[in-house]
N, C-alpha and C positions, 0 to 999 in steps of 0.2 A: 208427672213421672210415672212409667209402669210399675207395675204392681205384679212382685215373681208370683209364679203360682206352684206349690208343693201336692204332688198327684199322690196320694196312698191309697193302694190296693190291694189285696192279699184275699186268699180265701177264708170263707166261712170258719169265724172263733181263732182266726190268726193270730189276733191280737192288735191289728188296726188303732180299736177305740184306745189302749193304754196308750197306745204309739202317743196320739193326736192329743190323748191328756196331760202326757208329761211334758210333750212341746205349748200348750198352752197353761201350765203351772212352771215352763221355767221360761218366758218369752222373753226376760234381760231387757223389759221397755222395748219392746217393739210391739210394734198394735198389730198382734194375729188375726185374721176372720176367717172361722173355720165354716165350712159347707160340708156338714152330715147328710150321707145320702142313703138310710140303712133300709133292708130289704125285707118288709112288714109293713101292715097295717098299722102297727102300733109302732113309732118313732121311738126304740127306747134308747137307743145310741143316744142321742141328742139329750134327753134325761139325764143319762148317766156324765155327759159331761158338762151341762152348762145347768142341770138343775130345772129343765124348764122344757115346756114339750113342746113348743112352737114359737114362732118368728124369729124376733132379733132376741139376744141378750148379752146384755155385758157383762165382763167380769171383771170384778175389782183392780186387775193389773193393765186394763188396757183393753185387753180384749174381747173378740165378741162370738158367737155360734150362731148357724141360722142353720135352719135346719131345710133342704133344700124341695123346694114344692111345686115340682112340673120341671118347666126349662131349665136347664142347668145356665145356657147363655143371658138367660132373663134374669135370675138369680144373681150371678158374677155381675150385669150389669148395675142393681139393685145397690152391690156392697159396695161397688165403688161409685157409687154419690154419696153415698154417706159422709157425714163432717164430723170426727177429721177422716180422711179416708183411710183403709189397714195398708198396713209396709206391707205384710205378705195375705198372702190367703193359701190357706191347707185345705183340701178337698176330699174325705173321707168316702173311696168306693164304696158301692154294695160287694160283700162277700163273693154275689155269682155276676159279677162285672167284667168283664173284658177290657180291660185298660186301655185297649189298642181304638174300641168305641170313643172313649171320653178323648183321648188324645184327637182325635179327629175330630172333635167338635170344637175344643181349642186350639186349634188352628183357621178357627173360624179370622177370618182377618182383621173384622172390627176387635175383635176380643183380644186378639193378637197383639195391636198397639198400645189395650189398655193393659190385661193382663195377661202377660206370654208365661208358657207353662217353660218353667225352670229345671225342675227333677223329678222323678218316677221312682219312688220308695215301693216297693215289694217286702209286706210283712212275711215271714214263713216259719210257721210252728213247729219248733226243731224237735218237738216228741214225737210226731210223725215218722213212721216206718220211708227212709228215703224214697221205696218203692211209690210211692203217695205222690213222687214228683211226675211221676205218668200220665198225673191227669192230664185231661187236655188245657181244660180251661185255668191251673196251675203256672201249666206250662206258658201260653198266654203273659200272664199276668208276670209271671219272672223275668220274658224276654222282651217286656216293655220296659224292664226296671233301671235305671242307672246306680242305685243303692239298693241292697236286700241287706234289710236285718231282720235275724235271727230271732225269735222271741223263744223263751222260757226253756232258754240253755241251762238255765241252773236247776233244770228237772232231769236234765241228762249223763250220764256217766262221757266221758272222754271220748273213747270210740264210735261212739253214736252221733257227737256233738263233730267229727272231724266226717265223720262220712259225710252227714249231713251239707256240712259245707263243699265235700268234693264233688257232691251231685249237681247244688245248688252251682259249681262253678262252672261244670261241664257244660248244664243246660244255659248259663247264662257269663261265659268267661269276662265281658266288657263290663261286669257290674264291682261294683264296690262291696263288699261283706262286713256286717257288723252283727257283733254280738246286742240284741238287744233286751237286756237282763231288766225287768220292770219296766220296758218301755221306753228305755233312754234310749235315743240317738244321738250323737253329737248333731248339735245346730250346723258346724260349719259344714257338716257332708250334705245338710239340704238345703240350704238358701244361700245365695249368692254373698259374701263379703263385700262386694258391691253392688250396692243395688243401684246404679247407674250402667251395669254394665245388662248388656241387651244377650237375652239366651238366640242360642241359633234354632231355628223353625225343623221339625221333626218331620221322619219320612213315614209316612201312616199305612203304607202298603193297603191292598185289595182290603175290600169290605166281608168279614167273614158273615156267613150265616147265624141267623140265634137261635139256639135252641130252647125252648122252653124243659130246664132240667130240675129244676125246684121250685116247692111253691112254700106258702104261707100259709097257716092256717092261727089266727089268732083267736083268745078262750078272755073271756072276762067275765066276771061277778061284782056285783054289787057288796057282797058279803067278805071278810076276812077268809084266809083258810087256817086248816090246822096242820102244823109243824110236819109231825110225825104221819100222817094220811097223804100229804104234798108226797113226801121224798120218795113214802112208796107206788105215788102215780107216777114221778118221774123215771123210777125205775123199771117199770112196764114198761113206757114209752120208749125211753132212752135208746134202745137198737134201732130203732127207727129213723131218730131223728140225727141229720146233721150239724141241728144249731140250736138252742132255744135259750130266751132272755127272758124277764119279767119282772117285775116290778107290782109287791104283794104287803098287804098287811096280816099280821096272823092272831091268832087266836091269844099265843101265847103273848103277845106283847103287841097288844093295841096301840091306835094313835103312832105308829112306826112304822117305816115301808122296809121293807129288806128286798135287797137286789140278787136277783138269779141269775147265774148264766150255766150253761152246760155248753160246753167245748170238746172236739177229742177226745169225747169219754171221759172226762170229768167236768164233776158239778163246784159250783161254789157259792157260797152265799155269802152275804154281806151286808148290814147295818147301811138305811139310804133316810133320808131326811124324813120330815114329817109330811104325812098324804097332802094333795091337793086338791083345794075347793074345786065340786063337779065332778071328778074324774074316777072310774073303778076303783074299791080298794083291790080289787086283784085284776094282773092283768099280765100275760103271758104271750111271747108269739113264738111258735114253733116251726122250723125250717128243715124240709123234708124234701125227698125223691119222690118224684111227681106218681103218686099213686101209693106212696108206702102207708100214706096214715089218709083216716077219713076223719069226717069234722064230725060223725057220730061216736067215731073210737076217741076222741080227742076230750068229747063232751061227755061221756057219760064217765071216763075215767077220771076227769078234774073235776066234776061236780060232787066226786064223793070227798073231795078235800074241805069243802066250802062248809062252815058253821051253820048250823041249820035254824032258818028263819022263822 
């Protein structure tokens, strides 16, 4: 039997990874396989949702994360031999992804009869100035979508929250709109109630140009950092940067990882499991405008966080 496939896209710190976390924290017995494809050296997407920086892994309800490494067709092939095989599979873009790319490779034909892509969910961060739907590669990613939900409506006053949606409707009238407040979506808007029924094969228009617009620059230490030296490297950096995540132990409370992210101009932290044997206790990847930061400004400003050896 095929196996729907669920496309999620959106730009950088949209909010994607809650998306893909709360659909695999409430899968209701259905065996999800999610495919994290995050845009870094350092996989931390895939940490953040399945606990684990590489391969397969399960999770107690059924489901599983792979975190996706080279071919995406190789990969999709990969999940489905597995026993038992997933009911669905959710595909987690890179932030500076083109959606319109990925849909064109599944339409690959082999792929086609085993897993045909079903729906095109468009994350979009409603505390964004509407103006912000101008981008190009936004705009992209909207007009591949069959559902756009809305993330972190409950940061916005009323008038912000309705503009938001009349822009989101203009650039993309055929889509579905949902509020999605923590990352809930309703299941029934992205996967088929029946999964016997076969999706219809999508029109992928010309092959656009890519431009190289962001890069990576990833920082790790061997050493813990400290709290208070962190927030004020962040905060130098921050005008710079478009995206940054990591995954750190600190001074203040060892033997504990705490998770980073900085989005939209704000930062957040948060409580993440016990470190893993082998790997950095600090480890950071930073997503910038191809020239705004160098890996000298990046290094010498995070190495005054780090406990000294």
């Amino acid at each position: 039997m095929p196996v729907p496939v669920l496309l999620v896209a959106g730009f950088l710190g949209a909010g994607k990874t809650t998306v893909v976390n709360h659909l695999l924290a409430h899968a209701q017995g259905k065996r999800i396989a999610a495919v994290i494809n995050d845009f870094g050296a350092i996989n931390i997407d895939a940490e953040l949702i399945a606990g684990a920086s590489d391969g397969v892994v399960s999770l107690s309800n059924g489901c599983i994360c792979c975190t996706l490494e080279g071919d995406l067709l190789r990969t999709l092939a990969t999940l489905l031999r597995r026993e038992p095989r997933p009911e669905l599979i959710v595909i987690e873009t890179s932030g500076v992804a083109d959606p319109a790319d990925i849909v064109r490779n599944l339409m690959d034909p082999v792929i086609w009869q085993e897993a045909p892509l079903d729906t095109v969910l468009c994350v979009v961060d409603a505390t964004q100035p509407a103006e912000k739907l101008n981008d190009a590669l936004l705009r992209s990613q909207l007009r591949a979508a069959d559902v756009v939900a809305l993330a972190k409506v409950d940061l916005v006053d009323a008038a912000h929250h309705a503009g938001m949606r009349d822009a989101v409707r203009a650039l993309r009238p055929a889509a579905v709109i949902v509020d999605a407040v923590h990352g809930e979506v309703p299941a029934t808007l992205l996967f088929p109630a029946d999964l016997d029924r076969a999706p219809t094969p999508r029109e992928t228009g010309p092959r656009q140009p890519v431009l190289d617009r962001f890069e990576t620059l990833s920082w790790t230490s061997e050493r813990p950092v400290r709290l208070p030296q962190l927030q004020q490297a962040i905060g130098r950096l921050a005008p710079k940067l478009a995206r940054a995540k990591g995954l750190f132990e600190t001074v203040e409370q060892p033997g504990r990882l705490m998770v980073f992210q900085l989005a939209g101009g704000r930062a957040t932290l948060a409580p993440g499991g016990a470190p893993a044997p082998d790997t950095p206790r600090s480890r950071i990847v930073f997503i910038a405008e191809m020239g705004a930061l160098s890996r000298g400004e990046i290094d010498s400003t995070m190495e005054g966080c780090v406990e000294a050896g």
